[in-house]
C-alpha positions as CSV (number, residue, x, y, z in Angstrom):
1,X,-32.3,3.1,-7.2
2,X,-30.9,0.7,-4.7
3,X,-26.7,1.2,-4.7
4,X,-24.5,-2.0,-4.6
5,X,-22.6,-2.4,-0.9
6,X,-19.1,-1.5,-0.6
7,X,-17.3,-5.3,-1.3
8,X,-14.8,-5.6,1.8
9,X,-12.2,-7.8,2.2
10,X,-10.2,-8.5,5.9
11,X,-7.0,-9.7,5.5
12,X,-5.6,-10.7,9.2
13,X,-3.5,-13.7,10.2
14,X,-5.9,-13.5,13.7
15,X,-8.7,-15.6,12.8
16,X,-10.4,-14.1,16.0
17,X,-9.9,-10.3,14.9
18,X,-11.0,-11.1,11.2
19,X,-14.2,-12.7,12.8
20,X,-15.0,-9.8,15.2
21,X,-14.2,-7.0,12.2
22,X,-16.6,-8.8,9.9
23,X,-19.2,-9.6,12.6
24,X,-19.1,-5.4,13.5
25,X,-19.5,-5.1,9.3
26,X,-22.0,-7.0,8.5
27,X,-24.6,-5.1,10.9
28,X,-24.2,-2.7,8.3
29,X,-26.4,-2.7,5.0
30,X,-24.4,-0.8,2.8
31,X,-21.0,-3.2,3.3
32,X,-20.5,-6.6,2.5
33,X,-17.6,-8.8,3.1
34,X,-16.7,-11.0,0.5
35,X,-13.9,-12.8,1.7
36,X,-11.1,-12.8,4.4
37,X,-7.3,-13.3,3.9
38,X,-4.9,-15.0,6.3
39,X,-1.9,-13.8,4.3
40,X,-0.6,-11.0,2.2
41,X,0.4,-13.6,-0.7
42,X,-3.6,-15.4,-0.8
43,X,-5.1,-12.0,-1.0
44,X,-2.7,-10.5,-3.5
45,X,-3.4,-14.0,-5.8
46,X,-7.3,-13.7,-5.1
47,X,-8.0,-9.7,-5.4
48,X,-8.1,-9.4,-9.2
49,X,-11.0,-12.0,-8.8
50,X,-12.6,-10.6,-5.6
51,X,-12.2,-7.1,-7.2
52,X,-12.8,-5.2,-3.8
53,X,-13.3,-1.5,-2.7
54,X,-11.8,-1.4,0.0
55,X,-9.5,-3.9,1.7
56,X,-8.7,-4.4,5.6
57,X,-5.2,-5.2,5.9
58,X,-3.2,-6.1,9.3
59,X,0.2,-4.5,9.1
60,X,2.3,-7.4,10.9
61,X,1.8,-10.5,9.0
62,X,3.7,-13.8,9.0
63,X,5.7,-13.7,5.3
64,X,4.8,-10.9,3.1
65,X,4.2,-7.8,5.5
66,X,1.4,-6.0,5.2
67,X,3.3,-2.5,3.9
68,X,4.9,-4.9,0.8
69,X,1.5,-6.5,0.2
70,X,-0.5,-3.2,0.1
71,X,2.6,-2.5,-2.7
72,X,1.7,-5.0,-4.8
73,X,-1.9,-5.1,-4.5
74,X,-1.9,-1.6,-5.8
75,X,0.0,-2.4,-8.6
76,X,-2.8,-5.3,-9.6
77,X,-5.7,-2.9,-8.6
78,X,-5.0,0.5,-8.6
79,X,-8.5,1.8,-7.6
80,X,-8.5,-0.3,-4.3
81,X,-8.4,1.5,-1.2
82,X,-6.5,-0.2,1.1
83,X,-7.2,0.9,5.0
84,X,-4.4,-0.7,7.2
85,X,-5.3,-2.1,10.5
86,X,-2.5,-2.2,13.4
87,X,-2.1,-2.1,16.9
88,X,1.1,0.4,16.5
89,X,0.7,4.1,16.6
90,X,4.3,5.4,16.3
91,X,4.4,7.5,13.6
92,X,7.2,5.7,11.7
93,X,4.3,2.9,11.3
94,X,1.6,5.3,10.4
95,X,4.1,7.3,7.6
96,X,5.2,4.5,6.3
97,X,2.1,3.1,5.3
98,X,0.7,6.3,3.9
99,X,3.8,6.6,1.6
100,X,2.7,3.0,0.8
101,X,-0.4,3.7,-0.8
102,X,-2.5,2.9,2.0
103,X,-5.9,5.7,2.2
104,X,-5.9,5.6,6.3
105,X,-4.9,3.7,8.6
106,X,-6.8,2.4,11.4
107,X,-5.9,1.0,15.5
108,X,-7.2,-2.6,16.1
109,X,-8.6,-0.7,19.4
110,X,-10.9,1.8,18.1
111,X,-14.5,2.0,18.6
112,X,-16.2,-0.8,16.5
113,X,-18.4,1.7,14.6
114,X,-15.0,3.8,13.6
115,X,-13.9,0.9,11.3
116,X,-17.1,2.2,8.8
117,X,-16.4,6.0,9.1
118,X,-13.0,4.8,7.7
119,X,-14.4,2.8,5.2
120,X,-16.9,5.3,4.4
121,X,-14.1,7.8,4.2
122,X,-11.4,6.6,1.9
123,X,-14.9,5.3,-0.4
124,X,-15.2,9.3,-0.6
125,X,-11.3,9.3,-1.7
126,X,-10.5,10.9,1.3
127,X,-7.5,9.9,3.4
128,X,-8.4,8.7,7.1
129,X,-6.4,8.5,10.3
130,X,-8.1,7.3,13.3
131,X,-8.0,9.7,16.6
132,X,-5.2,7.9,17.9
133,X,-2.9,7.7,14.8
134,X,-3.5,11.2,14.0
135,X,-2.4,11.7,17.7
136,X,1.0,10.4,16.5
137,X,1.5,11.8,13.8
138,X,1.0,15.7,14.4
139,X,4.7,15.8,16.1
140,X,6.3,14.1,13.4
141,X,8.1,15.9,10.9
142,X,8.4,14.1,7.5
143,X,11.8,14.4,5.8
144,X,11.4,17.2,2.5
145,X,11.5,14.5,0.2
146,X,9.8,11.7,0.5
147,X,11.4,8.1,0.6
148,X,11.1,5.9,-2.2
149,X,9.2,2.4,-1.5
150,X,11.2,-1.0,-1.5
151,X,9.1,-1.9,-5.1
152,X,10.5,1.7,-6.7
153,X,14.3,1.3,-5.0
154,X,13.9,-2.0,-7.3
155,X,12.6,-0.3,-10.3
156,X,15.2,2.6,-9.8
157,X,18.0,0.1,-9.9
158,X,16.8,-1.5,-13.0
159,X,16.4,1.2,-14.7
160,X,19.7,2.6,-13.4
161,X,21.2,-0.2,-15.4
162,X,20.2,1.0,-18.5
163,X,17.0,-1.8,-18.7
164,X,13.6,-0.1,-20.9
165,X,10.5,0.0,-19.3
166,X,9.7,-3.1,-21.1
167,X,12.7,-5.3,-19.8
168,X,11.9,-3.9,-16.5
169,X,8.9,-5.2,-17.0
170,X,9.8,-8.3,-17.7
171,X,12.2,-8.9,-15.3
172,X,9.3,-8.3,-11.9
173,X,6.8,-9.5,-14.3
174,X,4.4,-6.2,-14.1
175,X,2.6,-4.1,-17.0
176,X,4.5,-2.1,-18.7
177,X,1.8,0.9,-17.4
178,X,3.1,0.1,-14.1
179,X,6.8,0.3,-14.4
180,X,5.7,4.1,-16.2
181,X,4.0,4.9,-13.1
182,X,6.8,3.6,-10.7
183,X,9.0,5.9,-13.2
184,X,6.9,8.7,-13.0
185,X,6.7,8.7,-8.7
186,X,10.5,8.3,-8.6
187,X,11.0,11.3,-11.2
188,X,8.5,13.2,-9.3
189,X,9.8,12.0,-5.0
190,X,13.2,12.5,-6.2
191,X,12.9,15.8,-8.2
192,X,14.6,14.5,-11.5
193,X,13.5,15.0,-14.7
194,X,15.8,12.5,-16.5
195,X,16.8,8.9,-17.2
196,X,20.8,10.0,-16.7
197,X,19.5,11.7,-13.6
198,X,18.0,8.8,-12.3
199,X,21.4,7.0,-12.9
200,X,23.3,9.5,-11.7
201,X,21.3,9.2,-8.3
202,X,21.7,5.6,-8.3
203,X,25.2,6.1,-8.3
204,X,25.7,8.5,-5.7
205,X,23.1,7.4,-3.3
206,X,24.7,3.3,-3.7
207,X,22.1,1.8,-5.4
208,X,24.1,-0.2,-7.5
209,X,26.7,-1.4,-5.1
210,X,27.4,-5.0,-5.6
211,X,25.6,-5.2,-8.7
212,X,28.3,-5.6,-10.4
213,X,27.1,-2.8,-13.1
214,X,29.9,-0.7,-15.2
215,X,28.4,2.8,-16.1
């Protein structure tokens, strides 16, 4: 039984790099690359259509970073596995991305046949750092609780205002499903168990400064 290749899709605002990544790919039987992305904002409006495995995705972009973009690609396709590529190994960069969503995250320096051990790696739903982005990240200590993404600070404050999952759907034009899940990370990163609780944080923590809200 012959097994479909793993649908790839490069998303780098270096025409150059996106060339050479696919080039290195395509020597490979098991991968095909089905499109590449210049912008965070094309792939996110093409990927329910492309309906990739695994996505390539540089972390500096012109417009819609890469760390916002893997966001909301994840809320469109949850099952994606999105590797980030990046020539920055602090471990700020390397965190950040992880608490993104993104399955590994990969230099733009490694060894060309690295880039499919990563792929073949997060396809086994396994996390991958490469050597050097492991490198940074063994000092670092992550805070106890972990931070709450730009997309779930804007759920928290909706919700914080007293809006339903519905409305808050609505208003940032998701699934409801979604806004649960967003619900159900904050609950879980912020170690609340309750709507008040949630509001109560919002408060204390500022999140609805200059909103003008009355609670």
């Amino acid at each position: 039984m012959t097994t479909s290749p793993i649908r790839v899709v490069i998303v780098d605002d270096h025409p150059m790099v996106a060339e050479g990544i696919q080039s290195i790919l395509e020597s490979y039987d098991d991968v095909a690359v089905i499109a590449t992305c210049s912008t965070g904002q094309e792939i996110i409006d093409r990927v329910e259509h492309l309906a990739p495995d695994v996505i390539l995705l540089d972390l500096n972009m012109p417009g819609l970073g890469g760390l916002s973009t893997a966001e909301l690609l994840l809320e469109r396709r949850p099952g994606t596995r999105i590797l980030i590529l990046s020539m920055h190994d602090s471990p700020e960069y390397i965190s950040s991305a992880l608490s993104h969503g993104a399955a590994g995250y990969v230099l733009k320096d490694v060894p060309t046949d690295e880039i499919k051990r990563a792929i073949d790696a997060v396809m086994a739903g396994q996390r991958y750092l490469c050597t050097g982005a492991q490198g940074s990240l063994a000092p670092f200590t992550a805070p106890d609780r972990e931070q709450l993404t730009n997309r779930e600070q804007t759920i928290l404050l909706q919700l914080a205002q007293g809006k339903s999952n519905r409305e808050v759907a609505e208003t940032l034009d998701i699934s409801v499903r979604t806004v649960e899940t967003h619900r159900k990370n904050i609950k879980r990163k912020l170690g609340i168990s309750s709507t008040a609780g949630l509001t109560r944080y919002a408060l204390e923590h500022g999140v609805l400064q200059g909103t003008g809200v009355r609670l």
